[in-house]
C-alpha positions as a Markdown table, in Angstrom:
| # | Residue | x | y | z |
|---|---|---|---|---|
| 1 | Unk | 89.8 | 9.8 | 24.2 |
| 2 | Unk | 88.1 | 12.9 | 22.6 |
| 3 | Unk | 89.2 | 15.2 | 25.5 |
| 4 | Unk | 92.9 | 15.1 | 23.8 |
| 5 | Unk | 94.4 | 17.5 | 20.7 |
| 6 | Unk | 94.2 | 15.4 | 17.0 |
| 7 | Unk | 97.3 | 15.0 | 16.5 |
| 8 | Unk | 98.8 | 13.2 | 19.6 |
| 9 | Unk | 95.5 | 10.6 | 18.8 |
| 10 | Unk | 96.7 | 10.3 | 15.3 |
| 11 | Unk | 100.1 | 9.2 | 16.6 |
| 12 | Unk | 98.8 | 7.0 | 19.1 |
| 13 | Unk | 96.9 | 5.4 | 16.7 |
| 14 | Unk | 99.8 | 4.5 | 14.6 |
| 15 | Unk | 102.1 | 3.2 | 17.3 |
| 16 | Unk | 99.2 | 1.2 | 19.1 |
| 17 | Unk | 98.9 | -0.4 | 15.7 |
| 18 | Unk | 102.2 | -1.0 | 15.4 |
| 19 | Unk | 103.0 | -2.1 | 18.5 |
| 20 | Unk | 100.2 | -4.7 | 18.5 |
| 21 | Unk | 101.0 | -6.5 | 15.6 |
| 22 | Unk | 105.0 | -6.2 | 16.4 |
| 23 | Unk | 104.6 | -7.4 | 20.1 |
| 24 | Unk | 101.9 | -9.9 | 19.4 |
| 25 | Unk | 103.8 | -11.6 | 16.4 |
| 26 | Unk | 106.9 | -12.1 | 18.4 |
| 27 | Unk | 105.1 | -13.1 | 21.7 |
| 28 | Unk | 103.4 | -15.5 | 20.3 |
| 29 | Unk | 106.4 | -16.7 | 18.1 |
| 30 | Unk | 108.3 | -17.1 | 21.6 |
| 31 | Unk | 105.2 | -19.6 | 22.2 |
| 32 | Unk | 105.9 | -21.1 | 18.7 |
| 33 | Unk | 108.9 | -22.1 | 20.0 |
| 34 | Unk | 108.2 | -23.5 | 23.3 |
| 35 | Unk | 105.9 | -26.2 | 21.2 |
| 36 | Unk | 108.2 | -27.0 | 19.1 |
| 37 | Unk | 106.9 | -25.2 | 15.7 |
| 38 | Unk | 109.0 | -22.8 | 13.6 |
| 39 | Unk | 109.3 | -20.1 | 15.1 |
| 40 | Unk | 109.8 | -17.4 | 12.0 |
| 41 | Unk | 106.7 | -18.9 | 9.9 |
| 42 | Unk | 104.3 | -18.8 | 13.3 |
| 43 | Unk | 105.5 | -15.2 | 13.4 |
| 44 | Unk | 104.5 | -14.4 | 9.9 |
| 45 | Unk | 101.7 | -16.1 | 10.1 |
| 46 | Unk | 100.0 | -14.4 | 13.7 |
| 47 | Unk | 101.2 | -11.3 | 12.0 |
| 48 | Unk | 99.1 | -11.8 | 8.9 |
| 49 | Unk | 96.0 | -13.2 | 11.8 |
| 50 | Unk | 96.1 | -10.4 | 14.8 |
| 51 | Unk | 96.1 | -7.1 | 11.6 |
| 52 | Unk | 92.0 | -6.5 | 12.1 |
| 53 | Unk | 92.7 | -6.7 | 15.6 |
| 54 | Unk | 95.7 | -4.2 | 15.9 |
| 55 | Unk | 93.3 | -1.6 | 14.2 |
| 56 | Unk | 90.8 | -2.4 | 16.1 |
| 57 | Unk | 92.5 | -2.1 | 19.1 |
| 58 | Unk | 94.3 | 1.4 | 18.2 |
| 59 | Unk | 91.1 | 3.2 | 16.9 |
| 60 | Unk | 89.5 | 2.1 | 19.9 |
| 61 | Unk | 87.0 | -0.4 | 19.7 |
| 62 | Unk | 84.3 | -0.6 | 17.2 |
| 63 | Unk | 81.7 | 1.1 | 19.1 |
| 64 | Unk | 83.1 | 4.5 | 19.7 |
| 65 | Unk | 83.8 | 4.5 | 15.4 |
| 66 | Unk | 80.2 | 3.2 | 14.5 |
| 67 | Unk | 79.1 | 5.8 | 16.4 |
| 68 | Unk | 81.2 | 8.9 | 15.1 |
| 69 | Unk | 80.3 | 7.5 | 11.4 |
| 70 | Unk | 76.7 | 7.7 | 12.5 |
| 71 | Unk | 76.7 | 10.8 | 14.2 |
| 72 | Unk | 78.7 | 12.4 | 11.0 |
| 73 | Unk | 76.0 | 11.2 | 8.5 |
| 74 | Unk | 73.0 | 11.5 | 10.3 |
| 75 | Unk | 73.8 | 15.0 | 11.9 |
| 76 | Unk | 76.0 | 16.5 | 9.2 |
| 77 | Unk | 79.3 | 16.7 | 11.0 |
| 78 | Unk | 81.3 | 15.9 | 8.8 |
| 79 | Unk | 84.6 | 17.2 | 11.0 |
| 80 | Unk | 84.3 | 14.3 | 13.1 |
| 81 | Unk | 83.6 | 11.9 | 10.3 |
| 82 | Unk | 86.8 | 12.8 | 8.7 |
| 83 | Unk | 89.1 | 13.0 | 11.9 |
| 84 | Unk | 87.6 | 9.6 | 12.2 |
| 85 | Unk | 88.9 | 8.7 | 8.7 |
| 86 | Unk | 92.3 | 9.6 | 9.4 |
| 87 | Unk | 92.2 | 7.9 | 13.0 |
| 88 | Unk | 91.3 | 4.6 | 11.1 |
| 89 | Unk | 94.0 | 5.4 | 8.1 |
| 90 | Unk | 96.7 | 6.0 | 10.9 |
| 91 | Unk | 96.0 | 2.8 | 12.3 |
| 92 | Unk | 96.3 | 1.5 | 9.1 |
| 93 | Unk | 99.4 | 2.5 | 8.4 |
| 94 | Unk | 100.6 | 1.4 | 11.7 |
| 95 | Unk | 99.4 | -2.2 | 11.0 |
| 96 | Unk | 101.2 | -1.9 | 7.7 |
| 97 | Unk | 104.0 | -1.1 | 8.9 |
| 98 | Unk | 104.6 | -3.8 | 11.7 |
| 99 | Unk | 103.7 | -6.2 | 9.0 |
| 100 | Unk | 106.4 | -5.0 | 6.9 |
| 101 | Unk | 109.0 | -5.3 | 9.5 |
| 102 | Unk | 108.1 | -8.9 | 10.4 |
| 103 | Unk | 108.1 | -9.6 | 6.5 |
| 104 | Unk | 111.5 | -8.0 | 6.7 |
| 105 | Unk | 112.4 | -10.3 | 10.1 |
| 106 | Unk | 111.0 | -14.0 | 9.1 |
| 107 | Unk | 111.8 | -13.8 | 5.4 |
| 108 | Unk | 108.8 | -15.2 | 3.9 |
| 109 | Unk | 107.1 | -14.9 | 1.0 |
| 110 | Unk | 110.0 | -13.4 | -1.3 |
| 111 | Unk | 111.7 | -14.6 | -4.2 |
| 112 | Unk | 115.2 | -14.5 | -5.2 |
């Protein structure tokens, strides 16, 4: 994952993120609906469930960050500790942002 340019791993980051919590919300509403439950409310609600796990999965497991932090504090590089900042912030933002759009899709939670 390191062998590729910043920026193309920033953007992956984001859309993994996104994708995760968009495709996993509306999967799992399809599921909602085969049981019998409401459908829109199951989809808010995995949304608001799988958003650690979108992050997770786009930054690429837990391990490979630990590490980087470690290796930025311990041995002073501080490059990688940032790029690893923004990797985590772009995921982020991509969770963010599919929670937003399935806020937008199901309706809940607003006030007329």
């Amino acid at each position: 994952m390191q062998d590729q340019p910043f920026f193309s791993l920033f953007l992956q980051s984001y859309f993994i993120a996104l994708g995760v919590l968009i495709g996993g919300s509306l999967i799992g509403g399809m599921a909602a609906f085969l049981t019998g439950k409401p459908p829109l409310t199951e989809i808010y609600r995995i949304s608001s469930m799988i958003r650690i796990w979108a992050i997770v999965t786009a930054i690429g497991g837990t391990f490979d960050a630990v590490y980087t932090f470690e290796r930025g504090f311990l041995e002073g590089e501080t490059k990688d500790l940032f790029k690893q900042f923004l990797l985590i912030l772009s995921a982020l933002g991509g969770a963010q942002t599919g929670s937003l759009f399935i806020t937008w899709l199901t309706q809940e939670h607003t006030t007329l």
